[in-house]
TORKOL-616911 format. One record per residue: x negated, y negated, z of N, C-alpha, C in turn; residue in one letter. Coordinates in steps of 0.05 Angstrom, whole numbers, plus 5000, padded with zeros to 4 digits. Atoms other than C-alpha are relative to their C-alpha. Example, Ala and Ser with C-alpha at 12.3 -4.5 7.8 and 13.67 -1.06 7.14 Angstrom:
2
498250245000475450905156498249765000A 501650244999472750215143501549785014S 
//
This chain:
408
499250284995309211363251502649995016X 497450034980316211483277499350145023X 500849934972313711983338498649775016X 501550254978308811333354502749825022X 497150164989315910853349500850095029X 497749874980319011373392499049955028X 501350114979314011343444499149765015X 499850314992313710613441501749905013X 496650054984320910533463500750165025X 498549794971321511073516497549785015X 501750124973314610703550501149655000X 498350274998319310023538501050035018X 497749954971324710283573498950095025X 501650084986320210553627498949845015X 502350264994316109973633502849725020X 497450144991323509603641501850125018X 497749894984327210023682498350015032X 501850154977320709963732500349735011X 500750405000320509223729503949925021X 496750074982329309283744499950145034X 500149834968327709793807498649865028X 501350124983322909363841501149715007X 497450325004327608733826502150145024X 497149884995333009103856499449995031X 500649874964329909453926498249944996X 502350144976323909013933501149855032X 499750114970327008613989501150095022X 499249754982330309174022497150125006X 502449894995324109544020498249925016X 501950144989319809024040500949835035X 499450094964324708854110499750305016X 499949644981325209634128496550025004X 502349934998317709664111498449875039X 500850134978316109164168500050095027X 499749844988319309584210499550265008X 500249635002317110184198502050244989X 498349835003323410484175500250124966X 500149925024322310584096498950305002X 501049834997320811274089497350004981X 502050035024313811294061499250284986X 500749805016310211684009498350195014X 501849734977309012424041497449984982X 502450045008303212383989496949895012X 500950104990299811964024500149895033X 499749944978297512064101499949715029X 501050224993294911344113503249864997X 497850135006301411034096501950095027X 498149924993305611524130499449975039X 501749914959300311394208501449664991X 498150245000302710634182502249885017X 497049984997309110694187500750155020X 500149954977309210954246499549805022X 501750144971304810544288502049754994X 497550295003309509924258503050085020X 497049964981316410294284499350095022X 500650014978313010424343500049775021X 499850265000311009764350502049815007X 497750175007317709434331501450165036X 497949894987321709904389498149965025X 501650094978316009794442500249655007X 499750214987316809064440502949915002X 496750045001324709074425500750125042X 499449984967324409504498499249875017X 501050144976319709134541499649685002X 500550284998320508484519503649835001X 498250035012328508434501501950265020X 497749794993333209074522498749995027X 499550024968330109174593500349855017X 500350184981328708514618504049914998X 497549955001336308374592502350065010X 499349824982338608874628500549975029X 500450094983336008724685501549715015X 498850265000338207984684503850054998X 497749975005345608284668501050205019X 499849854972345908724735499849735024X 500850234985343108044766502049885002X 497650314999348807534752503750214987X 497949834998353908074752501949925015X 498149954992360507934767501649604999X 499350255012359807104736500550084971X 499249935032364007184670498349844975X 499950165015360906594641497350064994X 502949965003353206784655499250314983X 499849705022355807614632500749934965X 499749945026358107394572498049844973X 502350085007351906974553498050165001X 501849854999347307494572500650214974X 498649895009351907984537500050024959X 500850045023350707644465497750004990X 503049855011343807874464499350225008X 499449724988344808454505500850224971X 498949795012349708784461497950074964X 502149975023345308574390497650214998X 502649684996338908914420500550304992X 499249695000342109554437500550124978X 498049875026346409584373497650044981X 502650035023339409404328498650255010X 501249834990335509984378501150274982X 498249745004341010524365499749974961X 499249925029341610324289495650034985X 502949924995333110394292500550275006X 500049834990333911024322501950244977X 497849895017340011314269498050024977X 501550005022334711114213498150175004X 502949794998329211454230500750285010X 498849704995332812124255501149994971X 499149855019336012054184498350014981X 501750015024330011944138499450174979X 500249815025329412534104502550124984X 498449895020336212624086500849744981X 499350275024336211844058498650134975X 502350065022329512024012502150164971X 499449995028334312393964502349784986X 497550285022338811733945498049845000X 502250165011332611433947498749984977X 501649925037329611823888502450024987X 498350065014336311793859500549724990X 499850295006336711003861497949994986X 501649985023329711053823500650154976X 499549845027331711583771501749864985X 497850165012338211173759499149784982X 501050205019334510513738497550144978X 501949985026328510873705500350164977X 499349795023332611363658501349734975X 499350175022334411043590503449965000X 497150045000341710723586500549794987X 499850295016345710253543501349785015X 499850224995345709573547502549845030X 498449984984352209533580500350095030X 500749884972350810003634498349855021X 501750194980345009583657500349825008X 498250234985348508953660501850125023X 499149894987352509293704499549985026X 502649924981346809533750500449665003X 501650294998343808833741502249825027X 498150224978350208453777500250155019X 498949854971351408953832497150035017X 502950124986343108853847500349725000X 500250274994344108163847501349945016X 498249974980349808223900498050065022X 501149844979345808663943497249835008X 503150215000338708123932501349775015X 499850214983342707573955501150005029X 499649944979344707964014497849975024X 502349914975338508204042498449614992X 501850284998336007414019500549905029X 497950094979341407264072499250015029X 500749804977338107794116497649955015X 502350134991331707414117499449675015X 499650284982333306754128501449945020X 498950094970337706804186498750065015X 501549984978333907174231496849855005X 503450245002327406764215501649725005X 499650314988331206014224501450025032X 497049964979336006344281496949925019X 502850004987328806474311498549795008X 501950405001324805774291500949935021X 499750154989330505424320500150035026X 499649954974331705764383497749985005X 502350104992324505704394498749775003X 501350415008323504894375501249965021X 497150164991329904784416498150065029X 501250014978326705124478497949925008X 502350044999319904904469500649685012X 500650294992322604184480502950025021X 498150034974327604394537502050114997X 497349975007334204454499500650234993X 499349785008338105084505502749994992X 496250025004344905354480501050215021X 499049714985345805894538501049765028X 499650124978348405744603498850005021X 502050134988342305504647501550035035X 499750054970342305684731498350165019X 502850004987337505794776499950315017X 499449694993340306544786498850104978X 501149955030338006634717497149914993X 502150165020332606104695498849845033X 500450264981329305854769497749854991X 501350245005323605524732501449934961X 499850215030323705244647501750294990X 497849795010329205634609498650154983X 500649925014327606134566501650064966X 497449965021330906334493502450205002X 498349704990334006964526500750065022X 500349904966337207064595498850345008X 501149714988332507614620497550005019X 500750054969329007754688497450155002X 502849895002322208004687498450055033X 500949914979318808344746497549825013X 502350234996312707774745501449814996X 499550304999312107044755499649894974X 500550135033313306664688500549725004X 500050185014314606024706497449865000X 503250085006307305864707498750014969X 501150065030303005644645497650265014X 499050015021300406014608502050314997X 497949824998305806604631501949974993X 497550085014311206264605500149964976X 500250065028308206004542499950364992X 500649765012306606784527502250104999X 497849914996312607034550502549884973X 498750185017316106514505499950074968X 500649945022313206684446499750354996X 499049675009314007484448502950045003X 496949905006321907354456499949834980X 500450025033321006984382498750104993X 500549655016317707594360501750164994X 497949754998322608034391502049974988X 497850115017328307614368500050124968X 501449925028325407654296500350274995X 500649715016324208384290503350095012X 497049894997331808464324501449914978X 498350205016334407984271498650254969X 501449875023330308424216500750335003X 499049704991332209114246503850004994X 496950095002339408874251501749964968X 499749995017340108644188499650134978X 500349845023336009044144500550274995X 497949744993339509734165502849894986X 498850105016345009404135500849954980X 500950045021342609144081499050234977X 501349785022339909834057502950204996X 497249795002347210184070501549814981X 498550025022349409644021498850034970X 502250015032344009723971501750374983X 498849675011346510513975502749984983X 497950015007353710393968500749884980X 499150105024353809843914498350184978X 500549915038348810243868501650314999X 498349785010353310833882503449874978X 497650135013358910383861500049924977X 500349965028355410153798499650214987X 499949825021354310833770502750095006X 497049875006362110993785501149834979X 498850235023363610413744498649994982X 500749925026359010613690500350284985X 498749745008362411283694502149934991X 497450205004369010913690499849854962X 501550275029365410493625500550254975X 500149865013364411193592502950184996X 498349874997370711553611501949844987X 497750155016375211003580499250124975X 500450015025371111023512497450304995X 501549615009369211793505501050054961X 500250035030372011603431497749954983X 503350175016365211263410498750224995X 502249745010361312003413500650104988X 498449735019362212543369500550235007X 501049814983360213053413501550055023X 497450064982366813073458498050195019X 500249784970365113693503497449895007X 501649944983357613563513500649735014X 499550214979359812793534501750045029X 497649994975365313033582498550175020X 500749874975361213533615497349835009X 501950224978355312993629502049885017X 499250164976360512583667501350135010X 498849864976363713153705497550055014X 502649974976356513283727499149775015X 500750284992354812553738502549965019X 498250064973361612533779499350095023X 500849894970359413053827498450015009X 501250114989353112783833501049785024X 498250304985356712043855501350205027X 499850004978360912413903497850225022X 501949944984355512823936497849785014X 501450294979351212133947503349955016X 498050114982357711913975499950145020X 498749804982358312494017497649965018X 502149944984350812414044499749775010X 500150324988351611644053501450065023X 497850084987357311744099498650185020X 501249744978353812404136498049725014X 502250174985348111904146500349695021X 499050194986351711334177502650015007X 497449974983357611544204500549955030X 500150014972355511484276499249754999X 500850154995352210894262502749764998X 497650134999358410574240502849985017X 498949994978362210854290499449775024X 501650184977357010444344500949724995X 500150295003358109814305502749915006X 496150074996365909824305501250055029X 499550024964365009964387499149735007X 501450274994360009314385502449694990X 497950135007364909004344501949885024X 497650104984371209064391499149855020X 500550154978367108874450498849854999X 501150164995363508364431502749704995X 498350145005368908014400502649945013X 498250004982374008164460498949745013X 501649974979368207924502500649564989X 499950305016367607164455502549915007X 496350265003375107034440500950005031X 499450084968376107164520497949675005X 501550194990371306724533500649734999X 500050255006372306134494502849914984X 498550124998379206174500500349935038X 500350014973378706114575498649745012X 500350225009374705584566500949764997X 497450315018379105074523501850095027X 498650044983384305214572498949895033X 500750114975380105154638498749604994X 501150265006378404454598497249944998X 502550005005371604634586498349975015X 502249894979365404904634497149934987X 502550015012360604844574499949724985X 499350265014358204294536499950084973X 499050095017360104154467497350134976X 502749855007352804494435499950325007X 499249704988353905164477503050084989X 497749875005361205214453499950064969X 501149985026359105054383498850334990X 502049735008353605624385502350315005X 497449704990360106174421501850014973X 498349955018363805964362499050134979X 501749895028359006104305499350225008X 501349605000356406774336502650104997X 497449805011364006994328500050034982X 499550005025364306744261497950224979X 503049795018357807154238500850245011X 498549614989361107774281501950114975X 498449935019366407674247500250094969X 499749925028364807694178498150204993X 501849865009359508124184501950295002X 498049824998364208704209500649984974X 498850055015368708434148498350134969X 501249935030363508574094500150385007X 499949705000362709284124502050164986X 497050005005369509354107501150024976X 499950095021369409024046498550204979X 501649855023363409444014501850355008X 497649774999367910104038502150014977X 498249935009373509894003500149924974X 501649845033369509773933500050184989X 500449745007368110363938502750214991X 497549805005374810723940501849904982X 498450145020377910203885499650194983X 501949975024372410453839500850294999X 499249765013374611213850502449954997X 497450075010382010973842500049954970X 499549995037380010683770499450244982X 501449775007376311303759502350204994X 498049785005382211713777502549934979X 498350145026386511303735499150014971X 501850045027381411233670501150374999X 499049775009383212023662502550044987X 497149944998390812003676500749844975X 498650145015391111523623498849974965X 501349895035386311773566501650114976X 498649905025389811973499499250204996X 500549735008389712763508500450104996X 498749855034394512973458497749934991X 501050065032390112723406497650214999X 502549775003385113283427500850264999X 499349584998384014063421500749995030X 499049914980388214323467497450105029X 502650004993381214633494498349865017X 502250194987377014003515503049865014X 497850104981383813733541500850065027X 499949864978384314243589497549885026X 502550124979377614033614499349725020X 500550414984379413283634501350085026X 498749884966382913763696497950005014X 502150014980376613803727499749705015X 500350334989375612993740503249935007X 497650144979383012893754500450175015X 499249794974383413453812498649845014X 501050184986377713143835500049635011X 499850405006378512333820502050025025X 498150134987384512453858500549965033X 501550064968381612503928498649825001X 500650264993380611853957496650055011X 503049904991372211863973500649715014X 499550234983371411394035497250095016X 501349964973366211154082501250005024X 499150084977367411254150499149935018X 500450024970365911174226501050155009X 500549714991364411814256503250145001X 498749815018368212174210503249934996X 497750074988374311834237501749774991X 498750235013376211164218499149994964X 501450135027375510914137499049745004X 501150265008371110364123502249804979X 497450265024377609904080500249805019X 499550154992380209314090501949985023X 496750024978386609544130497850075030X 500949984974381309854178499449775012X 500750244987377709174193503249855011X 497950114997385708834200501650165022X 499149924987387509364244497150005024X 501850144974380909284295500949785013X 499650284990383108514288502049965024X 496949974977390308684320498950075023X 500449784980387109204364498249795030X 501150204980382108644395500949775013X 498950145004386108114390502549945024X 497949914977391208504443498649995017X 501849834983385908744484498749565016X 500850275000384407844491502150015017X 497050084992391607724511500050115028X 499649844967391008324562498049895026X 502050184979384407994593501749795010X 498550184993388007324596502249985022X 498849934978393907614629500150085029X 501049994973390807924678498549765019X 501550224978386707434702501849745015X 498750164989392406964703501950145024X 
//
């Protein structure tokens, strides 16, 4: 009767720690999947020809429908600031979404082990506390990638309604657009302004858009899924290391969370291997796109305005979404390095007189370690914190001033 119990409760927990995993990285899962970038189950050969022919797919129409024509169109109207730096805000997105496509899928096999770590984590048995825990730092990360879906799907709609009945937000000239505007300045080697060449054309850059807006984001979205659930099990290491009083069993508790530490920083260590370059790329997209804006539309206001009042609107809000998107990068970085700060503190400040000299000795292992700051970076080089983002801001901010100057 009690072995039944016993087995009744482990296939509880189980049954619940399933039910939290699929809660957690369904919507991550289900934007990478689209793309092809989830790593699928080697088990299975059908899945894995899938997933393929999808990120095939996705990077075949991101090139021939989006990055070359682009391209093209941005060699074309070369050397008008106002037409480069319109082209330029779909230009630089593509590329950056291509390259961060390209980072994923060269790193896939060294993601799949934080992958089966983020499953082992929710489906092993843990108390109550711990999972609340979990629970809010998945709920962070769900209403992210919610975030992740609805922009690039309405950004899409509308740019597509808007053009369908004429109205663009780009800057429209017959160097660019000589028949019906499109949603994207880009120059295509055929005649499009003819029906139904244009209608077709029209509707594979709201495709392309879409799967840029879904590539873009959900790369993203899965480097924060990594980092916050690395962040909740440091803070349910943190949970344990305060109240190591509650067990009886001192040494075998202390040596689970020196193992469980150097688990945590080993994912740390393989998160950061795996996107280091990529974050590097973004904090280059960063400076220049954002040089590229605040030039712009301060140049602008002072020339008393070139654009109308809908177009300046749209320059301002793509800053604002630059801007804060950078900012969260930043932000989920320097989570991270609080959380080994309390960590290294929760040691330094445990009551270890009151123990055998013995297991006392042992809390040396977690404060040698604790006390090395663990950081994401950008290729290998910068930290992901908040001072980094505040020092970009300066750094771009000058680099505005210097445009300005010169030109005046």
């Amino acid at each position: 009767m009690i072995r039944d119990s016993a087995h009744l409760f482990l296939d509880m927990e189980c049954s619940n720690g399933y039910n939290d995993l699929e809660w957690a990285i369904g919507l991550n899962r289900l934007m990478l999947k689209i793309i092809g970038l989830w790593p699928p189950d080697s088990r299975d050969p059908h899945e894995t020809i899938k997933s393929k022919i999808r990120l095939l797919c996705s990077v075949v129409i991101l090139l021939f429908v989006l990055a070359i024509p682009i391209f093209l169109s941005l060699i074309k109207v070369w050397g008008d600031m106002i037409l480069m730096v319109d082209n330029l805000i779909y230009n630089l997105p593509v590329s950056i979404a291509l390259f961060k496509i390209y980072i994923i899928w060269y790193k896939q096999e060294a993601l799949m082990p934080l992958i089966d770590m983020i499953a082992r984590d929710w489906m092993k048995p843990k108390i109550k506390e711990e999972r609340n825990v979990m629970l809010r730092l998945a709920r962070i990360s769900r209403m992210i990638a919610i975030s992740g879906w609805l922009v690039p799907f309405f950004l899409a709609i509308i740019s597509f309604v808007l053009t369908c009945f004429g109205i663009t937000t780009r800057s429209v000239t017959n160097l660019t657009d000589p028949g019906k505007p499109l949603m994207v300045q880009a120059y295509y080697l055929h005649n499009i302004s003819k029906s139904p060449q244009f209608e077709l054309i029209l509707l594979a850059q709201g495709i392309a858009l879409f799967i840029t807006g879904i590539s873009y984001y959900a790369i993203d979205h899965f480097f924060g899924l990594l980092v916050l659930h690395v962040h909740g099990q440091m803070e349910n290491l943190h949970i344990r290391l305060v109240h190591m009083e509650r067990y009886t069993n001192f040494d075998a508790v202390l040596k689970y969370n020196i193992q469980d530490h150097i688990r945590l920083i080993r994912s740390i260590e393989m998160i950061d291997n795996s996107f280091h370059l990529l974050l590097l790329g973004i904090i280059l997209y960063f400076g220049i796109i954002f040089c590229l804006l605040g030039f712009f539309i301060v140049n602008v206001l002072n020339d008393d305005g070139q654009l109308s009042v809908m177009q300046l609107i749209w320059f301002v809000a793509v800053t604002i979404c630059v801007l804060l998107h950078m900012c969260l990068y930043c932000a989920v970085g320097e989570i991270l390095v609080t959380q080994c700060e309390k960590i290294h503190s929760a040691t330094y400040e445990y009551t270890w007189y009151t123990l055998d000299p013995k297991a006392a000795r042992n809390l040396i292992f977690i404060m040698l370690r604790a006390s090395k700051p663990l950081y994401i970076t950008a290729g290998k080089i910068f930290p992901m914190t908040m001072a980094t983002f505040c020092n970009l801001l300066k750094t771009s901010a000058g680099y505005i001033s210097v445009l300005l100057a010169n030109q005046d």
